[in-house]
C-alpha positions as CSV (number, residue, x, y, z in Angstrom):
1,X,102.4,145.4,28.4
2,X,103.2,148.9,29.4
3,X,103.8,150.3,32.7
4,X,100.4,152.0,34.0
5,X,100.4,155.5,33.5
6,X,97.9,158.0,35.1
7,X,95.4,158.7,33.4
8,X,95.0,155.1,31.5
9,X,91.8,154.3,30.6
10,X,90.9,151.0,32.5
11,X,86.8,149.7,33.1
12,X,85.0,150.4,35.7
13,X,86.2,149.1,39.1
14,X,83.4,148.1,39.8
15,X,83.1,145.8,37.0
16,X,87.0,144.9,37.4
17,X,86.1,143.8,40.9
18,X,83.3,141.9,39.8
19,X,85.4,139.8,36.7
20,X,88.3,139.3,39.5
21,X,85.8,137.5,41.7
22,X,83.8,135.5,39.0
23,X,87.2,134.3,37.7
24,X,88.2,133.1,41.5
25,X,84.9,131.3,41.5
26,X,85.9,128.8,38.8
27,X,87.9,125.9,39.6
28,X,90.5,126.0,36.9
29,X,92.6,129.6,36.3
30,X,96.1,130.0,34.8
31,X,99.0,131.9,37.2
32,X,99.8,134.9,35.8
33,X,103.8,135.3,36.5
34,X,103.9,139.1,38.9
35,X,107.6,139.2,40.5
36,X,108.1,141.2,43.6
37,X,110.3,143.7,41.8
38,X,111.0,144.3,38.8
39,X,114.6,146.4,37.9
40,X,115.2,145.4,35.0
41,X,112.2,146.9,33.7
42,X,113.3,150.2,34.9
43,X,116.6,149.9,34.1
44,X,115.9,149.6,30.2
45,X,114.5,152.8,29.7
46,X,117.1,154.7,31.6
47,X,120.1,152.8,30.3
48,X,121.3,155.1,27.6
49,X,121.1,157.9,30.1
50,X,123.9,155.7,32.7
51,X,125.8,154.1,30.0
52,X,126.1,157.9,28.5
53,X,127.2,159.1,32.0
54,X,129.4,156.0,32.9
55,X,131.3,155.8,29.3
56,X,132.8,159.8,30.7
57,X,133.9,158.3,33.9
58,X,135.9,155.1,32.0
59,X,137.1,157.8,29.6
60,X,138.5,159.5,32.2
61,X,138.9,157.1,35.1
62,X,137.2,159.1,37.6
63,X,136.4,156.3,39.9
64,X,136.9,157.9,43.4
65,X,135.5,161.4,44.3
66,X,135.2,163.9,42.0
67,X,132.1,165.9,40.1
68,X,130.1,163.0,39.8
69,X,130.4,162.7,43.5
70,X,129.9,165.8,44.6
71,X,127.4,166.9,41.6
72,X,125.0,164.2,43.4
73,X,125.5,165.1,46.6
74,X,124.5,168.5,45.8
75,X,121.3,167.5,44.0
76,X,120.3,164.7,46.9
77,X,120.6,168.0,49.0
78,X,118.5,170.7,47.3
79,X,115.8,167.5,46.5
80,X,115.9,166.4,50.3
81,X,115.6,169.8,51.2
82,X,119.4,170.3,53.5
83,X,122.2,172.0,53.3
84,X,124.5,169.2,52.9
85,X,124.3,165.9,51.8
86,X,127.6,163.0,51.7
87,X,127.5,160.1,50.2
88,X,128.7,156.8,51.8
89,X,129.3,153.1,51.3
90,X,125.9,151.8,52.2
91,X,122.9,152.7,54.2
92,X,124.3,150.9,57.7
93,X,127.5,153.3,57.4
94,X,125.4,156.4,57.2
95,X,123.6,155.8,60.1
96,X,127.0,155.0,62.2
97,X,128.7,157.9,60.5
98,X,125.6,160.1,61.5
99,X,126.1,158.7,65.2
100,X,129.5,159.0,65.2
101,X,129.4,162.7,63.6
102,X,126.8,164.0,66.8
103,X,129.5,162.8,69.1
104,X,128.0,159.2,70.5
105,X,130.4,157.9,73.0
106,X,130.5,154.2,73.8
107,X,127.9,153.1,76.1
108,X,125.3,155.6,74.9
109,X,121.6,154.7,75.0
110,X,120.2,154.8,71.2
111,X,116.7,154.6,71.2
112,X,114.8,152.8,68.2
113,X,112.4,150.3,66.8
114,X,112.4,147.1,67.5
115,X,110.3,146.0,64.1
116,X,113.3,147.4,62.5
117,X,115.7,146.2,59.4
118,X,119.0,144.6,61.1
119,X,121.2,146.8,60.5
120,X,120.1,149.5,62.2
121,X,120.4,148.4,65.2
122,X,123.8,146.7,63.6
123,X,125.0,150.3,62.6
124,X,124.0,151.6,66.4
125,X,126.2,148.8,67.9
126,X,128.8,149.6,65.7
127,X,128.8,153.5,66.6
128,X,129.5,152.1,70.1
129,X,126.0,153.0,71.3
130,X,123.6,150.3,73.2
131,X,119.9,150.1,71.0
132,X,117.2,150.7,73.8
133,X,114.3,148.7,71.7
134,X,110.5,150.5,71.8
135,X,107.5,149.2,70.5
136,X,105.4,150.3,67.4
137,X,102.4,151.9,66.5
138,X,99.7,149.0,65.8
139,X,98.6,150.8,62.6
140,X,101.7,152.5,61.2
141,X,104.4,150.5,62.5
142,X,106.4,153.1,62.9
143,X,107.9,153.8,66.2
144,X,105.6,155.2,69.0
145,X,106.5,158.4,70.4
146,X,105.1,157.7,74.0
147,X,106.9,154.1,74.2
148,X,110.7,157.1,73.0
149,X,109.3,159.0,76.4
150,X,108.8,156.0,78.4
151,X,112.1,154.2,77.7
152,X,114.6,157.5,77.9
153,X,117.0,157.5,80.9
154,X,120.0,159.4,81.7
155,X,122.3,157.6,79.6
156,X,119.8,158.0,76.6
157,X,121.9,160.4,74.0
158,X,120.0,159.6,70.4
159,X,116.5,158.3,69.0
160,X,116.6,156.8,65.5
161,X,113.4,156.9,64.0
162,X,112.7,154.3,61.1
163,X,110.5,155.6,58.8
164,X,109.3,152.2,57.8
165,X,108.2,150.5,54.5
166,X,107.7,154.3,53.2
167,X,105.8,155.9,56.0
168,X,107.3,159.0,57.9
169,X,107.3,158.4,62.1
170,X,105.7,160.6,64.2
171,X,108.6,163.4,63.7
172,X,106.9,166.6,65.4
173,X,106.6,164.0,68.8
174,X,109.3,162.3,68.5
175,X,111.4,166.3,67.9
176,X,109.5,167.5,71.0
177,X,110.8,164.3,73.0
178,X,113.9,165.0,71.8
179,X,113.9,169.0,72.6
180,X,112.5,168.5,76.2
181,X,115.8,165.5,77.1
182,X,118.1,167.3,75.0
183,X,118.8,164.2,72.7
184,X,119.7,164.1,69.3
185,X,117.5,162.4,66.3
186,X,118.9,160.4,63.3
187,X,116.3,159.5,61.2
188,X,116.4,156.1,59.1
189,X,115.2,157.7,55.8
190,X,116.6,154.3,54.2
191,X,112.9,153.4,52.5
192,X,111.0,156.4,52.5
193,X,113.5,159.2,50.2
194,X,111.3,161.3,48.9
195,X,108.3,161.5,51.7
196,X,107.0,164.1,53.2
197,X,105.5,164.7,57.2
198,X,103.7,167.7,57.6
199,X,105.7,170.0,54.7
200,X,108.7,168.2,55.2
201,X,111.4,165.8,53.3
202,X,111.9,162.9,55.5
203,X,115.7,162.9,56.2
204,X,115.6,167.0,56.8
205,X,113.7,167.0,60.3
206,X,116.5,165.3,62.6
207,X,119.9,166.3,63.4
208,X,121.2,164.4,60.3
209,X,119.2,161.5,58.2
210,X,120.7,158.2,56.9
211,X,119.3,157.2,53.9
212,X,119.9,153.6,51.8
213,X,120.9,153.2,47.8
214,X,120.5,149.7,47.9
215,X,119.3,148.5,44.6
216,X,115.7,147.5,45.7
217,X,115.4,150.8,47.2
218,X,113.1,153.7,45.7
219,X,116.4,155.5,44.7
220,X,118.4,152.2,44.5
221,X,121.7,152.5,42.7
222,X,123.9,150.0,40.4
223,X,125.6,148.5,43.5
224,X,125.6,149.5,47.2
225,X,125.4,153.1,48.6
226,X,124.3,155.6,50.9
227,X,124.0,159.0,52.1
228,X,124.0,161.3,55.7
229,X,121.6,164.7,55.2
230,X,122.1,167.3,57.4
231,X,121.3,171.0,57.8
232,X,124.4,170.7,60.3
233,X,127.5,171.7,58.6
234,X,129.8,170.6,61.2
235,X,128.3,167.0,61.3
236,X,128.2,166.8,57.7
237,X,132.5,167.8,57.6
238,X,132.8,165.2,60.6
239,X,130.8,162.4,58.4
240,X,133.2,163.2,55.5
241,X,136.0,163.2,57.5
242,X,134.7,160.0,59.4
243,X,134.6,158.4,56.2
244,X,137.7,158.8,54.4
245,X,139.9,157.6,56.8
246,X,139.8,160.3,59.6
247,X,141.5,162.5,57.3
248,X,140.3,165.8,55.6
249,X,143.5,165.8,53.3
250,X,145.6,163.1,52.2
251,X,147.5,161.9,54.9
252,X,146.4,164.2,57.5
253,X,144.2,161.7,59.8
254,X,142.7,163.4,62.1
255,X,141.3,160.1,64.1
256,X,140.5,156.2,63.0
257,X,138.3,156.5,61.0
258,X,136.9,154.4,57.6
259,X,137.0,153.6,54.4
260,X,133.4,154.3,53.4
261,X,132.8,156.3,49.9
262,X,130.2,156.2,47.4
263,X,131.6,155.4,43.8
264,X,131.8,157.4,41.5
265,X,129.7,154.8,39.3
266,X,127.0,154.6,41.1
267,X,126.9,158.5,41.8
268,X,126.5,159.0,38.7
269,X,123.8,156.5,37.6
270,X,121.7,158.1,41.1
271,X,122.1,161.2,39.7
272,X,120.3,160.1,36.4
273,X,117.8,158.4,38.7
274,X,116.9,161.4,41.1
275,X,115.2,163.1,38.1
276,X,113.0,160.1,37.9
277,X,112.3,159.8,42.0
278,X,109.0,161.3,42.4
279,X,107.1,160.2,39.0
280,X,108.2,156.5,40.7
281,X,106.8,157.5,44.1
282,X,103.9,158.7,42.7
283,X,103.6,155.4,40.9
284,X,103.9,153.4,43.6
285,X,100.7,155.5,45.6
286,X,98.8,154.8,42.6
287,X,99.7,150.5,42.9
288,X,99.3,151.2,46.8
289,X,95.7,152.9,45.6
290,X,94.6,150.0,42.9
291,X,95.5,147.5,45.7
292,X,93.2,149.0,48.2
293,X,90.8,149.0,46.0
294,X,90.6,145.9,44.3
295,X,90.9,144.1,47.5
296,X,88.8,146.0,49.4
297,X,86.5,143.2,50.7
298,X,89.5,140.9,51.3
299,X,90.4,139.4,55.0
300,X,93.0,141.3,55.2
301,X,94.4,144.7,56.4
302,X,95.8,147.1,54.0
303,X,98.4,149.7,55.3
304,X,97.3,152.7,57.4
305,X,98.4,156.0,55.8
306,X,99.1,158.3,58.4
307,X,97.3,162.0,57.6
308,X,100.3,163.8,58.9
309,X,102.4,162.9,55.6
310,X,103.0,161.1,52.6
311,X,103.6,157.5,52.3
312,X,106.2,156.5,49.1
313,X,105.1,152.7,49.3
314,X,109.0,150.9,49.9
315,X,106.8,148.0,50.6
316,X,102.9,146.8,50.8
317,X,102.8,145.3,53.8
318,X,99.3,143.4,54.4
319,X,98.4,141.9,57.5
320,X,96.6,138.7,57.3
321,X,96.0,135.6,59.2
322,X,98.5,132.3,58.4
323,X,100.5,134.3,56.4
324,X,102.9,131.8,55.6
325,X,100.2,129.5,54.0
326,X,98.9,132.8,52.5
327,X,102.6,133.0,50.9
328,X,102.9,129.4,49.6
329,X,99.4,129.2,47.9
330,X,100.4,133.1,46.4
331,X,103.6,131.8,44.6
332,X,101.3,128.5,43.2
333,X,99.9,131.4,41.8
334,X,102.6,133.0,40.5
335,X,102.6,135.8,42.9
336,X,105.6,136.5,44.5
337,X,106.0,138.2,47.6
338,X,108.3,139.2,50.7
339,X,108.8,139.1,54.5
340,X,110.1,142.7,56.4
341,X,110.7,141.5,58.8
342,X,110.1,138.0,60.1
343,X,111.9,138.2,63.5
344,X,112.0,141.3,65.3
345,X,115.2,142.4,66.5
346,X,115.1,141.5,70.4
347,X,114.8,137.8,69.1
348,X,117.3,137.9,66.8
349,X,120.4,135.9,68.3
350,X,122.8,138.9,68.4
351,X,120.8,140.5,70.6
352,X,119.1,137.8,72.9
353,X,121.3,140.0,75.5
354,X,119.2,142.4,76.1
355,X,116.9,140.6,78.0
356,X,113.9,140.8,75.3
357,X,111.6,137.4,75.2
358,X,109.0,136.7,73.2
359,X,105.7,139.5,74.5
360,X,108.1,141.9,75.1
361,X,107.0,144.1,71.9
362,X,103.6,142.5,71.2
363,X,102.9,144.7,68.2
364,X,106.3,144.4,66.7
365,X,106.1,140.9,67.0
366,X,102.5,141.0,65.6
367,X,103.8,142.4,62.7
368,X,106.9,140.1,62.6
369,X,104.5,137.1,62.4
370,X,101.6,138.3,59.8
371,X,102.8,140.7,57.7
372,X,103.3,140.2,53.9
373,X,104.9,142.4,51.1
374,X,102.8,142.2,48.0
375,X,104.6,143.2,44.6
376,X,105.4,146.8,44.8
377,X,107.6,148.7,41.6
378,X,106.7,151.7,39.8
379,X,106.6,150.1,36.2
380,X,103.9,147.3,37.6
381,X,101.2,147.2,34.2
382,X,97.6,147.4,35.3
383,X,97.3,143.5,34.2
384,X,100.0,142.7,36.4
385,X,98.0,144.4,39.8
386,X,94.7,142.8,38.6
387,X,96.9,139.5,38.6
388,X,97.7,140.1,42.6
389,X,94.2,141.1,43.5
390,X,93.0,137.5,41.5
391,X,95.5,135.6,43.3
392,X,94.5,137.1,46.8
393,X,91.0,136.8,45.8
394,X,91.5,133.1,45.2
395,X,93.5,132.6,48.5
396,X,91.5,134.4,50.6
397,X,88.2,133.4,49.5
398,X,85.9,130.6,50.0
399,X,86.1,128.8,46.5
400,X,89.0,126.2,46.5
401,X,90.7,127.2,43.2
402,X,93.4,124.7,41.2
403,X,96.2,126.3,39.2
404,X,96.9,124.9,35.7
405,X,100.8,125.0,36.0
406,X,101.8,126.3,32.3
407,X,105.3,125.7,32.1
């Protein structure tokens, strides 16, 4: 099966819809095998392209530094739309590098989500600062700009906006919140590179953005990675500094700081991937479009995409009632699927010192406890959506439906 291209020719929705649901309503069907992500599959068709690239490094033993480095860094910077870019370690370091490059100072108030990944608020404790947990927007679940305003005080120094599972926050609000309390903004760009709010890249609207090259990422590379953005060219010297050991020249350390460098390696595979970035994007709107469609009628909620930008689909998170059984009778199927996140962060342990109990962040929580991430990968095959939308059809409908295990 190929990847679906625009464009395809494909029957009628209408009609697909109406085999979908006929094939639910029998008692027998055969799982059709969809996994969550698929890298591999992309991978293959760019591996002469990173082997090419990677075979110059070995030749030369270039590992640290050098033009593959900074030849990224300058193409993540003219695509994200900054003056700088710098790559880092990981996605956690560049949003404590970013901190630590604005000047926080321990005990600074860091405003952020609390429907977050871990380690943002991980990277925030680790940049000294103290993560001041908001609540979400019921239908974005991205962070809500009046909950920012409610919870600044005058120890708050820093908002970090996630722009979660591919969706830019509120960033004109959350800038004017920022303006009028003289606080600075780091966004989380680590699942949404390559979004837009308003006419804007995500990751060039704050004082610097933090972005994420894990390999399940949209621009994931072959290992760990990350980047800090900035139009700042101060913060971005202080993140580079920060980074290499406190030093801007070999053993002139300036302060403590840490070892946390983007290899060369993977530099130069993201730099063969970065060409590819927005075809994939725009591949994963047109999954994000097929689902909507196909499982229109479903008991379920499909994401809310905000008017004020564009969504790069990270994830498809649903919302649906007993999500775990939802989950169980998915992978019978041969549908597998994900949890972001199952616990919110004021009831994770680490942080159970806060003073957060369970209805502190109802919506949060709300999508802690019944959201679902349906396959979601550029190079999904049309057969391979239709396969998710017959699965949730069979779930969620009213026809009990066996599955012939074929293995």
């Amino acid at each position: 099966m190929k990847a679906f291209e625009h464009g395809d020719a494909h029957r009628d929705d209408q009609q697909i819809i109406i085999d979908i649901r006929q094939k639910t309503a029998v008692v027998d069907i055969t799982p059709t095998t969809v996994p969550f992500l698929d890298l591999p599959q992309q991978h293959r068709s760019l591996e002469s392209e990173i082997l090419d690239a990677w075979t110059d490094l070995l030749s030369r033993a270039a590992f640290i530094g050098g033009d593959a480095v900074s030849d990224f860094e300058k193409s993540l910077a003219d695509y994200v739309t900054t003056d700088h870019a710098v790559g880092v370690a990981n996605g956690t370091d560049a949003i404590m590098l970013a901190l630590k490059a604005l000047g926080i100072k321990d005990g600074d108030e860091v405003i952020t989500a609390a429907n977050t990944f871990f380690a943002t608020v991980e990277a925030i404790t680790h940049a000294g600062g103290v993560p001041v947990l908001v609540d979400v927007d019921p239908d974005t679940a991205t962070i809500d700009p009046a909950a920012i305003e409610a919870a600044v005080t005058p120890r708050t120094r820093f908002i970090v906006p996630v722009h979660l599972y591919g969706q830019p926050a509120d960033m004109l609000e959350i800038m004017r919140i920022a303006a009028k309390h003289d606080l600075k903004v780091v966004e989380d760009n680590a699942q949404a590179i390559g979004a837009r709010y308003r006419d804007q890249r995500t990751g060039s609207i704050g004082h610097a953005g933090a972005t994420s090259f894990y390999p399940g990422k949209n621009l994931g590379a072959t290992g760990d990675g990350g980047a800090v953005t900035t139009n700042d060219e101060d913060v971005a010297d202080r993140v580079r500094m920060f980074a290499s050991h406190g030093s801007r020249s070999k053993y002139d350390h300036v302060v403590v700081g840490y070892n946390s460098r983007l290899d060369a390696i993977h530099a130069a595979a993201l730099s063969v991937k970065l060409r590819h970035l927005d075809t994939w994007n725009a591949r994963r709107r047109h999954v994000a479009d097929r689902y909507a469609t196909l499982m229109d009628q479903l008991n379920l909620t499909h994401p809310t995409i905000s008017t004020n930008g564009t969504h790069v689909f990270h994830l498809y998170v649903v919302r649906v009632d007993d999500r775990d059984e939802v989950q169980t009778r998915l992978a019978q199927h041969g549908i597998a699927t994900g949890l972001h996140y199952p616990t919110p962060i004021h009831l994770t342990k680490p942080f159970t010192h806060l003073g957060h109990g369970n209805g502190t962040f109802p919506v949060s929580e709300s999508w802690a406890s019944n959201g679902l991430s349906l396959p979601m990968f550029p190079e999904m095959t049309e057969d391979q959506i239709q396969a998710v939308a017959t699965a949730m059809n069979a779930v969620l409908g009213t026809t009990h439906v066996l599955t012939r295990n074929t293995a």
